[in-house]
Biotite code that builds the C-alpha atoms (Angstrom):
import biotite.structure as struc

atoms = struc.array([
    struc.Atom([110.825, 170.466, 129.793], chain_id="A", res_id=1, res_name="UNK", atom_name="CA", element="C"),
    struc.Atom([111.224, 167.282, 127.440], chain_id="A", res_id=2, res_name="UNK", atom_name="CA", element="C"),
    struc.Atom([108.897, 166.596, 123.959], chain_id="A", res_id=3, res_name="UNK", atom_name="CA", element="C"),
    struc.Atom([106.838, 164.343, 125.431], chain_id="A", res_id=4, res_name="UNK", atom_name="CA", element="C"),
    struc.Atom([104.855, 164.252, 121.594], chain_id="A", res_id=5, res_name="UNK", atom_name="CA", element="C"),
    struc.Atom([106.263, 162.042, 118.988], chain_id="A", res_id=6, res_name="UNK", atom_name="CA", element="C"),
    struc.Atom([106.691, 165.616, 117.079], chain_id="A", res_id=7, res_name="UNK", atom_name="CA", element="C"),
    struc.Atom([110.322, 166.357, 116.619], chain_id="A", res_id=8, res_name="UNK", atom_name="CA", element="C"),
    struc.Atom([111.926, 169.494, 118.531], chain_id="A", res_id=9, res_name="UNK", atom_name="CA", element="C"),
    struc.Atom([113.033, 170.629, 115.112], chain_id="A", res_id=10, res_name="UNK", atom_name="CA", element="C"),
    struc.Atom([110.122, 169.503, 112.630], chain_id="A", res_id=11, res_name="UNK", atom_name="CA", element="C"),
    struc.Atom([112.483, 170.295, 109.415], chain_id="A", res_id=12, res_name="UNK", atom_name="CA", element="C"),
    struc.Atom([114.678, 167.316, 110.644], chain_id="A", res_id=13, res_name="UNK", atom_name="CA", element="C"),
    struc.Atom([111.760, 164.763, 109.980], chain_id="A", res_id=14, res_name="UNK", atom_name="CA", element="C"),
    struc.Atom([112.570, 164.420, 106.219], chain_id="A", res_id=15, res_name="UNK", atom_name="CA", element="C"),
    struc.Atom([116.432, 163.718, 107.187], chain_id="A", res_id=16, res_name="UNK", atom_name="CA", element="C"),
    struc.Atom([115.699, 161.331, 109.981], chain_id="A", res_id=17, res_name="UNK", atom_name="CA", element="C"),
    struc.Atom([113.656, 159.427, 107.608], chain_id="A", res_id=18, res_name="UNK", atom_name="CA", element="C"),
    struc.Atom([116.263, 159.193, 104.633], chain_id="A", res_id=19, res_name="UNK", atom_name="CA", element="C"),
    struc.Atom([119.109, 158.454, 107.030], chain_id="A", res_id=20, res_name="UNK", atom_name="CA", element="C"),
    struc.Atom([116.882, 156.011, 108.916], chain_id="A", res_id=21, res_name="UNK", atom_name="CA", element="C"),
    struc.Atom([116.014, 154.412, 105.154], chain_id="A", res_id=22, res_name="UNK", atom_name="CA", element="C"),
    struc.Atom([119.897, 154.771, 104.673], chain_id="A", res_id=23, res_name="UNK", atom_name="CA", element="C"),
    struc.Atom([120.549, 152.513, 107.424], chain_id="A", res_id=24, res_name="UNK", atom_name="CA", element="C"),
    struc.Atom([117.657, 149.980, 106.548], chain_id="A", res_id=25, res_name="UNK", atom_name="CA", element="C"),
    struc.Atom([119.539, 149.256, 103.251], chain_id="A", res_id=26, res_name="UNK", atom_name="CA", element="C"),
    struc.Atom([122.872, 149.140, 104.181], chain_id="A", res_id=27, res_name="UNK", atom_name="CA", element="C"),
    struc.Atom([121.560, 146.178, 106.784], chain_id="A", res_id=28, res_name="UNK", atom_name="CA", element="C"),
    struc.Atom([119.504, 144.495, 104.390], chain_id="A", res_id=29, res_name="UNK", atom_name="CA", element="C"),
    struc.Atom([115.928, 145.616, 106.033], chain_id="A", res_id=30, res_name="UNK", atom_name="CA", element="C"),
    struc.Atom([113.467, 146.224, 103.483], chain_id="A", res_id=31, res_name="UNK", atom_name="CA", element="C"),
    struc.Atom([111.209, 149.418, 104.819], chain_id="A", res_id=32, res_name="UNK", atom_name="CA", element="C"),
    struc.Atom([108.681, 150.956, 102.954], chain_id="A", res_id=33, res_name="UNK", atom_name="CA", element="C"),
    struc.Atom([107.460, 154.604, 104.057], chain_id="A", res_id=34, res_name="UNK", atom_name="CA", element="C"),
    struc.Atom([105.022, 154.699, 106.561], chain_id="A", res_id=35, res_name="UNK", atom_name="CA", element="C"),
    struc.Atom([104.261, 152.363, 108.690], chain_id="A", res_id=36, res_name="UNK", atom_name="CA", element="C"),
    struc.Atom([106.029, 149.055, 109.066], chain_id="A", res_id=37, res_name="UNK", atom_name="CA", element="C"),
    struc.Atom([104.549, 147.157, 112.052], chain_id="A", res_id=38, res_name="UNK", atom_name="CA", element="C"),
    struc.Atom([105.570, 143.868, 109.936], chain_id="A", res_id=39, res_name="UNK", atom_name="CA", element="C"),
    struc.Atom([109.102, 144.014, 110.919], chain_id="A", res_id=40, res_name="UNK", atom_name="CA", element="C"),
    struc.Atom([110.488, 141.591, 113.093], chain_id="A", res_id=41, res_name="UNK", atom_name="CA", element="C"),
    struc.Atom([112.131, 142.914, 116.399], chain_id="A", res_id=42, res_name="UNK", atom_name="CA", element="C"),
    struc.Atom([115.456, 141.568, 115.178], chain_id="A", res_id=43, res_name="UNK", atom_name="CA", element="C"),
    struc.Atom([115.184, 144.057, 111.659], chain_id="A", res_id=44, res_name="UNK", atom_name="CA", element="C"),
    struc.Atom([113.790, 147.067, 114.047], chain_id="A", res_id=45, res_name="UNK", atom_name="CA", element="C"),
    struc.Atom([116.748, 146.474, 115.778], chain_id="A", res_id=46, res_name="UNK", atom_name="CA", element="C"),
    struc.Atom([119.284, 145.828, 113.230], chain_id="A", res_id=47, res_name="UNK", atom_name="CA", element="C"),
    struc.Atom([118.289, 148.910, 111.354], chain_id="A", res_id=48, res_name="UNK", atom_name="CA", element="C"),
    struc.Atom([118.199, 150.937, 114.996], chain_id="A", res_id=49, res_name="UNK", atom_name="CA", element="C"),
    struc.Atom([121.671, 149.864, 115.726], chain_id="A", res_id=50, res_name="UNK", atom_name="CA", element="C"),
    struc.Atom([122.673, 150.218, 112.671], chain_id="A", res_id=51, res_name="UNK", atom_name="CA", element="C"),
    struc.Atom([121.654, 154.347, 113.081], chain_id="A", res_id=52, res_name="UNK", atom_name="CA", element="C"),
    struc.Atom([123.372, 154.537, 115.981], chain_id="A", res_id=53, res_name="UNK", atom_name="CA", element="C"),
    struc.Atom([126.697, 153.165, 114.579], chain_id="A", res_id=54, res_name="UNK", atom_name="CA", element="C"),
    struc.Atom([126.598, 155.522, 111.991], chain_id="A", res_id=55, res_name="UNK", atom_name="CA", element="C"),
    struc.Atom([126.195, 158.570, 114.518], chain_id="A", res_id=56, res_name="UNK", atom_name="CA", element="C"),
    struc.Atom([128.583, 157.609, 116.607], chain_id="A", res_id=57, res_name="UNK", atom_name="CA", element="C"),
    struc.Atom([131.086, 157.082, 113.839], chain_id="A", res_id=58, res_name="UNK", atom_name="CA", element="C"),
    struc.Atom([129.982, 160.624, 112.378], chain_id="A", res_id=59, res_name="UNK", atom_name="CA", element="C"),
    struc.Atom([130.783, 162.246, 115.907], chain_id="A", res_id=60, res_name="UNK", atom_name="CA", element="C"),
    struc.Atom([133.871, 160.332, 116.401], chain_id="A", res_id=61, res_name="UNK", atom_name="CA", element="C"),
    struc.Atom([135.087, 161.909, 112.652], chain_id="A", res_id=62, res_name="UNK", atom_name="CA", element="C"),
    struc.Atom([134.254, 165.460, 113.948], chain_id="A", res_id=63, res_name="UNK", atom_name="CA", element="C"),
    struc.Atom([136.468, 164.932, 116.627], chain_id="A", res_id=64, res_name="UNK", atom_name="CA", element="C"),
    struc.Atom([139.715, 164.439, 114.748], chain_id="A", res_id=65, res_name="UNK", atom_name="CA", element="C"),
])
């Protein structure tokens, strides 16, 4: 059965999630502040979304060399 909460499956991974997702924020040029941060624009929520996902995939692709 899925999470259907906003509560991560493993709660000690909300700390990490939120520096890696700050991480990614900087390295795109998105200022985010903690908390909330309904002032974005869609195109900064995205850039800093996409820019997370790069960054997995490039971490998985690593592992599997």
């Amino acid at each position: 059965m899925a999470n259907s909460s906003k509560q991560p499956i493993v709660p000690e991974a909300r700390d990490a999630m939120n520096k890696f997702k700050m991480e990614a924020a900087s390295e795109v040029g998105v200022n985010l502040k903690q908390g909330y941060n309904g002032n974005l624009t869609s195109k900064e929520a995205c850039s800093v979304g996409g820019q997370m996902v790069k960054k997995m995939i490039q971490a998985y692709e690593s592992g599997m060399q």
